[in-house]
C-alpha positions in Angstrom: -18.1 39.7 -5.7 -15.3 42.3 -6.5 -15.1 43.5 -10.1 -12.2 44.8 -11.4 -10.3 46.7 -14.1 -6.9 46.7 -15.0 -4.5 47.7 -18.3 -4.5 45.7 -20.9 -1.3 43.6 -20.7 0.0 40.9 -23.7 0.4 37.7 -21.5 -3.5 38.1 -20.5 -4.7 37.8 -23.8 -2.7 34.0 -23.7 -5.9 33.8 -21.4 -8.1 33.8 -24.4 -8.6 30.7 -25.5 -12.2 30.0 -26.0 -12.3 29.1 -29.6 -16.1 29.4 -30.0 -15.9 33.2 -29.4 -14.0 33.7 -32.7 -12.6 30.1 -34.4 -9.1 30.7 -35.9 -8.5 34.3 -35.0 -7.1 34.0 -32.1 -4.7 31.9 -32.9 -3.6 34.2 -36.4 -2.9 37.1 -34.2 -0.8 34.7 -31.6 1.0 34.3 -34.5 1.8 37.6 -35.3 4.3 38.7 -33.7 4.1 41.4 -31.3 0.3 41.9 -32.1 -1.2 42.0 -28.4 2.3 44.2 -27.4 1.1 46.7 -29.7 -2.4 46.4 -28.7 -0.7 47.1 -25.0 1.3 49.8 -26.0 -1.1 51.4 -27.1 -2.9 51.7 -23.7 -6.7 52.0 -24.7 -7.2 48.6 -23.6 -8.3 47.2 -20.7 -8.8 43.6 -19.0 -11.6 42.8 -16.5 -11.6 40.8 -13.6 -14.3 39.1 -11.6 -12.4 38.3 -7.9 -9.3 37.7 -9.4 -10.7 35.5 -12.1 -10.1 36.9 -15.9 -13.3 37.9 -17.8 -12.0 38.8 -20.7 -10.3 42.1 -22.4 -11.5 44.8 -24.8 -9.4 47.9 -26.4 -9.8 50.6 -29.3 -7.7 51.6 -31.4 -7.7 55.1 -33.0 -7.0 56.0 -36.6 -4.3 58.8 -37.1 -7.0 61.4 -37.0 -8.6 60.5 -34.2 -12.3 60.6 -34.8 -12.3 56.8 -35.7 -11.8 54.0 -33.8 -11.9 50.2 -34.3 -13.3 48.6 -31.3 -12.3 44.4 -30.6 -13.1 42.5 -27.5 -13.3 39.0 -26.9 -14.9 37.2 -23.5 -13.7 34.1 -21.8 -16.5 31.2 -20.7 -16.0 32.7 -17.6 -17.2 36.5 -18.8 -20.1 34.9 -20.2 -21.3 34.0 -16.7 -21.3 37.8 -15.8 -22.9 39.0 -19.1 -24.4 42.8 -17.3 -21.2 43.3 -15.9 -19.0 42.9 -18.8 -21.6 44.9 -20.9 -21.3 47.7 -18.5 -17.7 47.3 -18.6 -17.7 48.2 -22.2 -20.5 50.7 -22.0 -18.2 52.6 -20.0 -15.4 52.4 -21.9 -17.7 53.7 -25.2 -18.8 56.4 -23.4 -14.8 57.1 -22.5 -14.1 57.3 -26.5 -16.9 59.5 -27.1 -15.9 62.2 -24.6 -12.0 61.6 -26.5 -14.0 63.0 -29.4 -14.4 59.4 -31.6 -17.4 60.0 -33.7 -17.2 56.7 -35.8 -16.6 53.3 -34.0 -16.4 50.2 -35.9 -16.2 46.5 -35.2 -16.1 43.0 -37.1 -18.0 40.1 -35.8 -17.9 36.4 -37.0 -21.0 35.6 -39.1 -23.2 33.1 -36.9 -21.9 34.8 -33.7 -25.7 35.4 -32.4 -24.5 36.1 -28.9 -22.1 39.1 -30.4 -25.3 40.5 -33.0 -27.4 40.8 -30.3 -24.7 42.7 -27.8 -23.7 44.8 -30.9 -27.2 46.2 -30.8 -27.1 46.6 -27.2 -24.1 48.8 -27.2 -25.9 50.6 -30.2 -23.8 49.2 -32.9 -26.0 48.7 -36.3 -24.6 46.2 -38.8 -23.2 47.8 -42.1 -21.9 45.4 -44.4 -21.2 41.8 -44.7 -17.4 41.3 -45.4 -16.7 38.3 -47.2 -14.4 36.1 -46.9 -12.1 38.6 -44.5 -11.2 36.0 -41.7 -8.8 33.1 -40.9 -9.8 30.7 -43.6 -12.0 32.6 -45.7 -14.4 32.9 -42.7 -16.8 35.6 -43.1 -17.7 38.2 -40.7 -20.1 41.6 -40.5 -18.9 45.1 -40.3 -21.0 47.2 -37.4 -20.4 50.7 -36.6 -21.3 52.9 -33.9 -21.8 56.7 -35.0 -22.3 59.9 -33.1 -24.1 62.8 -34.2 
C-alpha cells in the first residue's frame, strides 16, 4: 500500500463527511463561506492518502506571533482503518511546527469523542479545560494543549 501526502485543497475537505467524528461542525464551517479556502491558503495543511483513497486532512494555523498554533484534523471511516499511519502522519507534521519555533499547540475535541482523548494523549496533548457550550448547538468540547519547553 502506497501512502501519500499532498496540500491541503478546499474541495477535499467536501470528502469529510463522517458525522460521528464531530456531529454538526462540519457542516457550520461548510457553511461559512470561504472557510476551508482560507484553511488552504494558508498552506500548513495537508491531506493524506492511502492508494489514492482519502484518509483524511489535518492543518495548523498560527497566531500573528507565531509561537501558537491551533491544531484541527478530522479522519474519514476510511483513516480509521490505518490508525498508525495517520498518527504518524500527524506526528510528523508536530514535529514540523516545533522546528517552525511553535511552543504552544492547542486543539478542541468533542466531549464523548473517546477515540480523539486517547490520540490526544498519544501525540502528547494534555486536556486543559472543559469549554462549555462552544460547539454547533451548544455541544460541548475539551481544550488540550501541547507545550514545549
Amino acid at each position: 500500500m502506497t501512502f501519500s501526502i499532498l496540500p491541503f485543497r478546499a474541495e477535499h475537505a467536501k470528502a469529510v463527511s463522517d458525522p460521528a467524528s464531530e456531529p454538526g461542525m462540519l457542516g457550520v464551517l461548510s457553511a461559512t463561506p470561504g472557510y476551508f479556502a482560507a484553511l488552504e491558503a494558508c498552506g500548513t495543511a495537508f491531506s493524506a492518502f492511502a492508494d489514492g483513497a482519502f484518509l483524511g486532512c489535518a492543518g495548523f494555523v498560527k497566531q500573528h506571533w507565531g509561537t501558537a498554533a491551533e491544531v484541527w484534523a478530522w479522519v474519514l471511516p476510511e483513516g480509521k482503518k490505518h490508525p498508525v499511519v495517520v498518527h504518524k502522519m500527524l506526528h510528523r507534521y508536530l514535529k514540523q511546527m516545533d522546528a517552525e519555533g511553535v511552543l504552544r499547540v492547542s486543539c478542541v475535541v468533542r466531549k464523548g469523542n473517546r477515540r480523539a482523548y486517547r490520540w490526544m494523549k498519544l501525540l502528547g496533548f494534555k486536556r486543559n479545560a472543559p469549554l462549555k457550550k462552544y460547539g454547533p448547538g451548544g455541544t460541548d468540547f475539551f481544550l488540550y494543549d501541547r507545550v514545549r519547553g
